[in-house]
C-alpha positions as CSV (number, residue, x, y, z in Angstrom):
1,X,23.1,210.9,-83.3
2,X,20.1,209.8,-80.6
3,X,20.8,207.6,-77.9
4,X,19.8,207.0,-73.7
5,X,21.9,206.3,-71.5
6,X,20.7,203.8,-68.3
7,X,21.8,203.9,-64.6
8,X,23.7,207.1,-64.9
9,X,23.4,210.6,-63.4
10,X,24.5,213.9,-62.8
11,X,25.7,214.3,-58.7
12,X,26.7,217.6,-58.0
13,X,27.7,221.3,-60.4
14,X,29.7,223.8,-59.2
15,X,31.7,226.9,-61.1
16,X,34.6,229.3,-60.1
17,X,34.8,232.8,-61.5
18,X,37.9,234.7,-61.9
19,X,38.0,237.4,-59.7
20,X,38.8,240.5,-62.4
21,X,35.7,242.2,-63.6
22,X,35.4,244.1,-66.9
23,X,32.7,246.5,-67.5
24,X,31.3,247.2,-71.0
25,X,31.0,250.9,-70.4
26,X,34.4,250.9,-69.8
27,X,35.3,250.5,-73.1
28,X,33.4,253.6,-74.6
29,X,36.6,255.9,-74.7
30,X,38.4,252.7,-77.1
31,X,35.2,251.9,-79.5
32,X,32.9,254.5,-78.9
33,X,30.0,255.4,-76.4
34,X,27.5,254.5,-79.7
35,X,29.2,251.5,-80.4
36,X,29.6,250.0,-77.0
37,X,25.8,250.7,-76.3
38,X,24.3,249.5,-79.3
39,X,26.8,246.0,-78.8
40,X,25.3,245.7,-75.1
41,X,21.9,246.3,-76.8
42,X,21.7,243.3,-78.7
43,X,24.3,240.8,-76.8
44,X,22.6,242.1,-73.3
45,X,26.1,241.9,-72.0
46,X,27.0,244.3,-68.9
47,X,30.1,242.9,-67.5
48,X,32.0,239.9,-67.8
49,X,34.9,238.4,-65.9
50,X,38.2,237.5,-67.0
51,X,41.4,235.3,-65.8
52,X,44.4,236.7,-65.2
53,X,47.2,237.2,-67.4
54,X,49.0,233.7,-65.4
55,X,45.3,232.1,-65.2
56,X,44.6,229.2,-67.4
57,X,41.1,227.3,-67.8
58,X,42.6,224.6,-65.8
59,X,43.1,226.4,-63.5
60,X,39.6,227.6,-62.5
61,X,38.6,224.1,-63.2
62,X,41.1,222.7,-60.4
63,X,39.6,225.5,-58.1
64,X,35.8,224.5,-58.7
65,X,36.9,221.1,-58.4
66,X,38.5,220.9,-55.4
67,X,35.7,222.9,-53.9
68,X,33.2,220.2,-55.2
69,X,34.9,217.5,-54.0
70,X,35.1,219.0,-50.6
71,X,32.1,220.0,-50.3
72,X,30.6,216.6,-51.4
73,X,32.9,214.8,-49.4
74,X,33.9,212.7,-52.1
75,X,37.0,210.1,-52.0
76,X,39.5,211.0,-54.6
77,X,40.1,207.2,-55.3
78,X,36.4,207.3,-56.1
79,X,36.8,208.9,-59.3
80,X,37.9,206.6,-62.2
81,X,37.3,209.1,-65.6
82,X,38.1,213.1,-65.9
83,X,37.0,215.1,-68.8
84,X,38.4,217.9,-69.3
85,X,36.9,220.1,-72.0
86,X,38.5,223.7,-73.3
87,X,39.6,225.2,-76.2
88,X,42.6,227.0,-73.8
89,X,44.9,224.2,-73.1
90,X,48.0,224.6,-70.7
91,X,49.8,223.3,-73.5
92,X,49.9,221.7,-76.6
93,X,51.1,218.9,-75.5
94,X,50.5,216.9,-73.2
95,X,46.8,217.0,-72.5
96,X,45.5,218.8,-69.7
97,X,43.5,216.2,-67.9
98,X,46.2,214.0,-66.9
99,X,47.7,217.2,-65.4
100,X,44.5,217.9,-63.6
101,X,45.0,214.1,-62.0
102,X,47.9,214.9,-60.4
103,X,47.1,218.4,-59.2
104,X,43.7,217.0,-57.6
105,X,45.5,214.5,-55.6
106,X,43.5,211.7,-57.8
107,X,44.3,208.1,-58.3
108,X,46.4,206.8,-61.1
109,X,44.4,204.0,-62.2
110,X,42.3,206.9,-63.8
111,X,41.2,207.3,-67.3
112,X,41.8,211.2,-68.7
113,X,40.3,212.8,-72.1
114,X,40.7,216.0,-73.1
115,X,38.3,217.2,-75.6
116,X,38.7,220.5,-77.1
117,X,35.6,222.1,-77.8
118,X,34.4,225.5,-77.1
119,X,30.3,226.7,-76.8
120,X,29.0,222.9,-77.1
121,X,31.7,221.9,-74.9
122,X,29.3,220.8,-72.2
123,X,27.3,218.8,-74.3
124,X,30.3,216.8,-75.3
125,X,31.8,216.5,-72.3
126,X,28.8,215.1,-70.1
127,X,27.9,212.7,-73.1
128,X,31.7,211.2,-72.6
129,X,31.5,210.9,-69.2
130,X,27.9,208.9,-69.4
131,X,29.3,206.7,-72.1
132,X,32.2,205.9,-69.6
133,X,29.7,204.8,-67.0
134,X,26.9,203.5,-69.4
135,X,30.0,201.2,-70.7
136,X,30.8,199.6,-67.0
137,X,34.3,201.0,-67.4
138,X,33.4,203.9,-64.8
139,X,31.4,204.9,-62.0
140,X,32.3,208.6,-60.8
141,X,33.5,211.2,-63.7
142,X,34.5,214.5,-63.4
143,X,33.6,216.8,-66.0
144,X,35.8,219.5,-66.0
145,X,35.2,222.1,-68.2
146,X,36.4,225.9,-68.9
147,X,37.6,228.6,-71.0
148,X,39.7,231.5,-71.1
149,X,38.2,232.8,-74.3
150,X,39.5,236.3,-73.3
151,X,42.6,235.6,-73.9
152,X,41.7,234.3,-77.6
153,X,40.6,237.5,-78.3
154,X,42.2,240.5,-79.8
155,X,42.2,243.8,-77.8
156,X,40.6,246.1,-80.5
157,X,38.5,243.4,-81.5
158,X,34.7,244.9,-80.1
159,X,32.5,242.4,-81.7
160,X,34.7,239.5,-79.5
161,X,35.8,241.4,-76.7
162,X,32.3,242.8,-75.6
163,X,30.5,238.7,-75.6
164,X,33.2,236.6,-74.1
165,X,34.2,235.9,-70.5
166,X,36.2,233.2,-68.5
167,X,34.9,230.9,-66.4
168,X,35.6,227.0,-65.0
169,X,33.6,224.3,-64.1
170,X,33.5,220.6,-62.4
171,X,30.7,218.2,-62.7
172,X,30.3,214.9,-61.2
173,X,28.7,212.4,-63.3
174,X,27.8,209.2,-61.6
175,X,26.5,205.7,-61.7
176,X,22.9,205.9,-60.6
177,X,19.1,204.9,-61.1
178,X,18.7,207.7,-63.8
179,X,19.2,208.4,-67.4
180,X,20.2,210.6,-69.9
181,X,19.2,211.4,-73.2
182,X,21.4,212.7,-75.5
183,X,20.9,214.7,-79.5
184,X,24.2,215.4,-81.3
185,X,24.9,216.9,-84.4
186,X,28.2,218.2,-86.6
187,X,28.7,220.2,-89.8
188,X,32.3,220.7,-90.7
189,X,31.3,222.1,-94.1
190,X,31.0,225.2,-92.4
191,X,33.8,224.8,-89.7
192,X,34.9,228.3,-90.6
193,X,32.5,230.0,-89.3
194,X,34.0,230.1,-85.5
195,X,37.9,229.7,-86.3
196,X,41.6,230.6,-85.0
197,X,43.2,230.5,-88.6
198,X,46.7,230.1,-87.9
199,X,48.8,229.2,-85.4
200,X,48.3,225.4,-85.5
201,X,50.2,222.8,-88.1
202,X,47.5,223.8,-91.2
203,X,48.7,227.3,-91.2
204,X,52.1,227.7,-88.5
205,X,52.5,230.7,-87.1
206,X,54.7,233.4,-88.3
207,X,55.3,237.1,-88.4
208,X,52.9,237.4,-91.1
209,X,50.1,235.6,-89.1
210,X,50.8,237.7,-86.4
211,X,50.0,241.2,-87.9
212,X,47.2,243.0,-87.1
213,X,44.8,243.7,-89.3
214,X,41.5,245.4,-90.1
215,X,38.0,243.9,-90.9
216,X,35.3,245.6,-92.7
217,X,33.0,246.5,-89.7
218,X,36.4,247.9,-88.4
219,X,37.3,245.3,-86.3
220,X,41.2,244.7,-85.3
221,X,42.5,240.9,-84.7
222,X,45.3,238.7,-86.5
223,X,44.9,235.7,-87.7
224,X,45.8,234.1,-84.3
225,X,42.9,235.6,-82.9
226,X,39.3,234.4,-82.3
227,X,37.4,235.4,-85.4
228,X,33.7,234.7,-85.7
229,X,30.9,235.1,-88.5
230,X,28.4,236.5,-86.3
231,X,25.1,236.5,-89.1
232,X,26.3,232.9,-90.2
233,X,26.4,231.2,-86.2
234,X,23.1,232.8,-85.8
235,X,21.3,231.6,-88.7
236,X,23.1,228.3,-87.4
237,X,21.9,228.3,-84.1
238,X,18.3,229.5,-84.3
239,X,18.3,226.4,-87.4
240,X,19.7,223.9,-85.2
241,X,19.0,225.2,-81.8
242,X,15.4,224.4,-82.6
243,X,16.0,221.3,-84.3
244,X,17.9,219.6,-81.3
245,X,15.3,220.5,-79.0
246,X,12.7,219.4,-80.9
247,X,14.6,216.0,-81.5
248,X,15.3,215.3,-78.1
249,X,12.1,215.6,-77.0
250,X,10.2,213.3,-79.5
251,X,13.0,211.0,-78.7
252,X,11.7,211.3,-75.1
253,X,8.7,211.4,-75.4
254,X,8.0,215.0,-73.5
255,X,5.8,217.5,-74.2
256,X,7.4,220.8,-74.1
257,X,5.0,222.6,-71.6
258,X,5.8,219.7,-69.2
259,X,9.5,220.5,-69.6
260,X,10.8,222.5,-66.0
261,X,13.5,224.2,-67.9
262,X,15.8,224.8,-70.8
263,X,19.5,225.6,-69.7
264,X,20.8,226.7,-72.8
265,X,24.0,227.9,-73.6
266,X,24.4,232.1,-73.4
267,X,25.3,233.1,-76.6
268,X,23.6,236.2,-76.5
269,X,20.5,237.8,-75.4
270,X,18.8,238.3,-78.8
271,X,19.9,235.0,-79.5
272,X,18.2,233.4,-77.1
273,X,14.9,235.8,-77.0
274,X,14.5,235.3,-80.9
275,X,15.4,231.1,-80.1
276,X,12.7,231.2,-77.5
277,X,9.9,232.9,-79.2
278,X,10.6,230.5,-82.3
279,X,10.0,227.5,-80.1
280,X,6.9,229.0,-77.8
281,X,8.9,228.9,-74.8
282,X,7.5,230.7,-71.5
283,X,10.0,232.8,-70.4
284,X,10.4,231.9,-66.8
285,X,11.5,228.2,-68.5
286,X,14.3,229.7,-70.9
287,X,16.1,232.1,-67.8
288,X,18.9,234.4,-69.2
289,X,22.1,235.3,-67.5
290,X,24.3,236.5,-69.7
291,X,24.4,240.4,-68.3
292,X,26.9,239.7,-65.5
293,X,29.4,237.1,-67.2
294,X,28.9,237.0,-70.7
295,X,29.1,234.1,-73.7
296,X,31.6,231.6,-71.7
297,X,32.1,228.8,-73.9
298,X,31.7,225.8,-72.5
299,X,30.7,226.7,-69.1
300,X,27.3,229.0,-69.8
301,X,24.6,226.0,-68.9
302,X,26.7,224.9,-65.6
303,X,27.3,228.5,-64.1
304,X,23.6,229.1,-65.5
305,X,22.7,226.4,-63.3
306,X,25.1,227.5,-60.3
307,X,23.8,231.4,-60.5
308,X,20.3,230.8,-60.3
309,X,19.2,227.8,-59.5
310,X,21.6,226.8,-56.8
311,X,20.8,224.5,-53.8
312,X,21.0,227.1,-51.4
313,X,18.2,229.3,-52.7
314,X,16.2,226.7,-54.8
315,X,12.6,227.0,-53.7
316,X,11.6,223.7,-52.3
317,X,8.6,223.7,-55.1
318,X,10.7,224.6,-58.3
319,X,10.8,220.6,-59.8
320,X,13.6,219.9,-62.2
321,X,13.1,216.3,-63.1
322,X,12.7,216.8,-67.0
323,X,15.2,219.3,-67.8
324,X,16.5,220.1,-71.5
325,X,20.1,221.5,-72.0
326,X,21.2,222.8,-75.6
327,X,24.4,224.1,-76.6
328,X,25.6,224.7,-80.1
329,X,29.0,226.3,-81.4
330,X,32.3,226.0,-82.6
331,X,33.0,222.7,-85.8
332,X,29.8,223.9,-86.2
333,X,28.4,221.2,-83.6
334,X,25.4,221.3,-81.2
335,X,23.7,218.9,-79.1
336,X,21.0,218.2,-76.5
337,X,20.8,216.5,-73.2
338,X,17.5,215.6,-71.9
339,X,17.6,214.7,-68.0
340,X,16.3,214.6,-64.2
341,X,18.5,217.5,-61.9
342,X,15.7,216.8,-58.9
343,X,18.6,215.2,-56.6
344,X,21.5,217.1,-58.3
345,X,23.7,218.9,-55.7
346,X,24.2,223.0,-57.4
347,X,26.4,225.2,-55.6
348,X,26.4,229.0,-55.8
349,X,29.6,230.1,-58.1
350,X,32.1,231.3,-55.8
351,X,35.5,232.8,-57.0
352,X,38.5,231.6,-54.2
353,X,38.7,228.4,-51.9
């Protein structure tokens, strides 16, 4: 799916990071000082920081949102759509967003979605909002999105527990003289690549779900845990990693040298190299972050954005008015947004308010 979205634009980023840190070296007495270095090797993963036990993703999204909102000075009866995207609901039912109204303080003549997505989250989430706004029905959305992947993940599970962090976002999408172009793509023949098996209404949970048990690279998880086919999402992401990119900008009309930069989602630092060389990509263009906070679903491009390229350090001459962002994971889905960040607001992560 192609399309361009008129007289719409993205406002302001910010991110909150849980304050708990874990450190991959840490973990060399549980998995083994050659294992743990070999993983950090090829994910290029140092540290990554996780939510407490009592800290959900809406949570941290709350937190980066009220910051935004105060720092932007914005009128809560302003904002008409929230999106919130996670895979880590409070709940199963109801839907987080409307929950997220209330705690913001927002008005009630507000529409709410919640869309549960993980890695491509972003993608989805900013598309929503811009079809909210490109539809007349709104003129200020918060995106909202966020993960506690962490807690997906079982203990004495290394290939999981060594990538994925927690992090929450807020993004304020709004009527404007810009526009965004948007790639999008799903293939659920292969939706079991990136899975939770059981504990939904396909397979309920039970006591036999919830046993332990071991893979064949000696990896520990249940079947309520985050498993992952690591070979299979990479083939799928250096196939349609590439193949968004190269859509979106034919559908543009942009040359790729002329492209500022590619905020891609952090999956993991081989990932990305081997994505990069593929598609000829300076490296200054294609920046990688992943070391300090590691594969955080749906929030890698915004706190990408927020670590290094935020307002406050942003060298007057850096131009970011054709940006590409690319995200691909969990359905299998993936997506591109094509856009101008020259007047967008970025503001360094920060981890209370």
């Amino acid at each position: 799916m192609k399309c361009l979205i008129n007289n719409v634009t993205i406002q302001s980023i910010a991110t909150f990071l849980p304050t708990n840190i874990m450190e991959m070296n840490s973990l060399k007495d549980s998995f083994g000082e050659k294992n743990v270095k070999m993983i950090m090797n090829a994910t290029g993963v140092n540290r990554v920081h996780v939510a407490n036990e009592d800290q959900t993703a809406s949570d941290m999204c709350f937190n980066a949102a009220k910051y935004l909102i105060d720092k932007e000075k914005i009128s809560k009866d302003d904002i008409d759509g929230l999106v919130f995207v996670s895979q880590t609901a409070d709940y199963r039912a109801p839907v987080s967003s409307i929950i997220l109204q209330d705690r913001l303080g927002l008005s009630k003549e507000l529409v709410c979605f919640d869309i549960p997505y993980g890695c491509s989250g972003y993608i989805y989430g900013i598309f929503q909002a811009a079809s909210l706004i490109g539809s007349g029905a709104c003129e200020k959305v918060l995106v909202l999105a966020g993960d506690t992947t962490t807690q997906l993940i079982n203990s004495k599970d290394r290939a999981q527990k060594m990538v994925f962090g927690d992090c929450g976002s807020a993004t304020m999408v709004c009527k404007g003289i810009g526009q965004l172009g948007f790639h999008i793509g799903s293939d659920g023949s292969e939706y079991d690549k990136v899975i939770i098996p059981a504990g939904g209404y396909r397979n309920r949970s039970s006591e036999l779900t919830r046993k332990e048990y071991e893979d064949l690279d000696g990896n520990i998880r249940t079947q309520e845990n985050l498993y992952m086919d690591g070979t299979s999402v990479f083939n799928f992401i250096i196939k349609r990693g590439q193949q968004s990119i190269k859509t979106i900008l034919q559908y543009m009309n942009w040359e790729k040298d002329n492209v500022n930069l590619f905020a891609m989602h952090q999956a993991t630092r081989f990932t990305l190299s081997f994505l990069r060389k593929r598609l000829k990509i300076d490296k200054d263009k294609l920046p990688i972050n992943i070391a300090n906070y590691g594969n955080t679903g749906p929030t890698t491009i915004p706190l990408l954005l927020t670590d290094l390229f935020n307002s406050d350090e942003k060298n007057d001459n850096m131009k970011f008015d054709k940006v590409i962002m690319c995200a691909y994971g969990i359905g299998l889905s993936w997506g591109s947004i094509a856009c101008n960040l020259s007047e967008t607001r970025i503001y360094k992560p920060i981890n209370k308010i």
